[in-house]
Every structure is written in C-alpha cells, then in structure tokens.
C-alpha positions in Angstrom: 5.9 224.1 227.8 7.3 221.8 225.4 9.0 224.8 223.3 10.8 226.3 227.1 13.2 223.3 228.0 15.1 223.4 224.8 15.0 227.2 225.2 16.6 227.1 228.3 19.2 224.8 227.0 20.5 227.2 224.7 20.3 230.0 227.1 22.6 227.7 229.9 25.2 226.7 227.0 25.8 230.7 225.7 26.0 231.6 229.7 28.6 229.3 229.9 30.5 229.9 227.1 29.5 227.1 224.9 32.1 225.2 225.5 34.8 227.4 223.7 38.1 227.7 224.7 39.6 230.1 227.6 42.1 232.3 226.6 45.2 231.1 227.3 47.8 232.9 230.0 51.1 233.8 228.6 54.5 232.8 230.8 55.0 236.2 231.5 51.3 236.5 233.1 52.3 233.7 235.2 54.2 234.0 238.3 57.7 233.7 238.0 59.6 230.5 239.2 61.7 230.2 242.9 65.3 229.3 241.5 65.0 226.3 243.9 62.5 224.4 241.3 64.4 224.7 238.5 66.4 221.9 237.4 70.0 221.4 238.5 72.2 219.6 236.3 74.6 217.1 238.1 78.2 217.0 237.2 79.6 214.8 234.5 81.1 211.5 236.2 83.9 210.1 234.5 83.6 206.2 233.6 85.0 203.8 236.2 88.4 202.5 235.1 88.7 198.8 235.4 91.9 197.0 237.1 93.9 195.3 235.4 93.6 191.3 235.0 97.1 190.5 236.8 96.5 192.9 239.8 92.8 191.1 240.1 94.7 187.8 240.7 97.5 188.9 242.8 94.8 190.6 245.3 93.4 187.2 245.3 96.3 185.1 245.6 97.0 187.2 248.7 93.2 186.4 250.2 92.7 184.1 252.8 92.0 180.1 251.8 88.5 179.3 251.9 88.0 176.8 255.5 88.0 173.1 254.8 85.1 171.2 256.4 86.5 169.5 259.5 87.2 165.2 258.9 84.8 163.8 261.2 85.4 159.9 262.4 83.4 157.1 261.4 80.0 157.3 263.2 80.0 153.0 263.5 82.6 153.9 265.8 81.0 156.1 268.4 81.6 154.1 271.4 78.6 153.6 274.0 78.7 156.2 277.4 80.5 159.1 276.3 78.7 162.4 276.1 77.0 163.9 273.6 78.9 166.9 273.5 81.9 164.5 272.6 80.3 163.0 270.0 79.1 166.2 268.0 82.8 167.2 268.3 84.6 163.7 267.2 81.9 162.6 264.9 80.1 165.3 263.8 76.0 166.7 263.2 73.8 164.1 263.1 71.5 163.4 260.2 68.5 163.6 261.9 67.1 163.3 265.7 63.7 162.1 267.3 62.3 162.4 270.5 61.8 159.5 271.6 60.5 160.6 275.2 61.5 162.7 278.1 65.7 162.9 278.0 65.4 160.3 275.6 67.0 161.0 271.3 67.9 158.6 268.7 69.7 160.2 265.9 70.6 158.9 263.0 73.8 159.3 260.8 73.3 158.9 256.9 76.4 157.7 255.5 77.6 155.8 251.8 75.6 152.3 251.9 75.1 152.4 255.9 72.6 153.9 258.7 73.9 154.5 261.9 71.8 155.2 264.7 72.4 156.7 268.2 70.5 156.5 271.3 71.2 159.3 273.8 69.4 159.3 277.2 70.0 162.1 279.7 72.9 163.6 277.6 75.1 160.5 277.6 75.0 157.5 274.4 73.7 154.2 275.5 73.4 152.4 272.5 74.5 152.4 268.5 73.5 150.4 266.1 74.4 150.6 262.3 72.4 149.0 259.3 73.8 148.5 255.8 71.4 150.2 253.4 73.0 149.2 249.9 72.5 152.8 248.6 
C-alpha cells in the first residue's frame, strides 16, 4: 500500500503532461482580426497659437467694469417705524438676526468700533440701539 500512492503520483503527472509546455499557436493559426479592432491613428493636431499680449488687453479694456458694492447709510441712523424692506434697501444686510419670538427679530449690524442693533416686530423697526465696542 505504501509503495501505490507515490505510484499513482507519477502515473497522474505523465497523464497530464508533466507540467511541460503547450505548443504554442502561430498568428496565422489564429483567427484573423475584424478591421474595426485594429488601431486607428488620430490626426496630427497642430499646436494652439497663442494671441498676442496687446490684443489680450484691448479685449479686456473693452469688457464690462466689474460692479461696485452698493454705499449703504450708516445703520445708527435707521430711524424707528419704517419697514424692514426699507431698511435692507437704505442700509443694507444685517450682520446677524435672532428670533427673539413670534414676529419678533433683533439684528445686529457689525460695524468699525460700534454695534448696532435692530428690533423688528411684525415687519416694521421699533427700536435701535448702538453700543461702542472699541474694536
């Protein structure tokens, strides 16, 4: 028993060829290529040509001017009653805004060295009241 296993070892590894190489197929054994996978060489490009530097600036000079941010008024001016509407439009976005209950906002404008803050109930201002900071 002990002599069979190697036995039958060999006799699997000559059945299946022991490992040596396949003959190889030659191209012309092969089947021939469709014309539609062979490579297709693309066209030469030519390089880009670059403009020159004085027609760069004159198609610039002839663009639009960039928009200016619109000058807004002082916020410690925003008298008390007018809408809020009207004061987005005369003095600008505010800073920040908190709810401070049901149709109720204060906002708060951040300015140089000054805090400004609005109190807006049901759309209309009711109070302002500015604070110097020092910053």
């Amino acid at each position: 028993m002990k002599g069979t296993i190697p036995i039958l070892a060999a006799l699997l590894l000559l059945a299946s060829g022991c490992g040596l190489d396949q003959p190889k197929h030659t191209a012309a054994e092969e089947e021939p290529r469709h014309p539609s996978n062979e490579m297709n060489r693309l066209p030469k490009e030519e390089p880009k040509r670059h403009e020159p530097s004085k027609l760069v600036a004159a198609k610039r000079a002839l663009a639009k001017p960039p928009r200016r941010a619109p000058a807004f008024e002082d916020p410690k001016q925003i008298p008390a009653g007018i809408e809020y509407g009207e004061m987005l439009r005369r003095f600008g976005p505010p800073t920040m805004g908190i709810n401070d209950g049901p149709g109720r906002i204060t906002y708060a404008y951040s300015k140089v060295k000054t805090q400004v803050q609005v109190e807006v109930e049901n759309g209309k201002v009711i109070s302002v009241g500015a604070i110097e900071t020092g910053f």
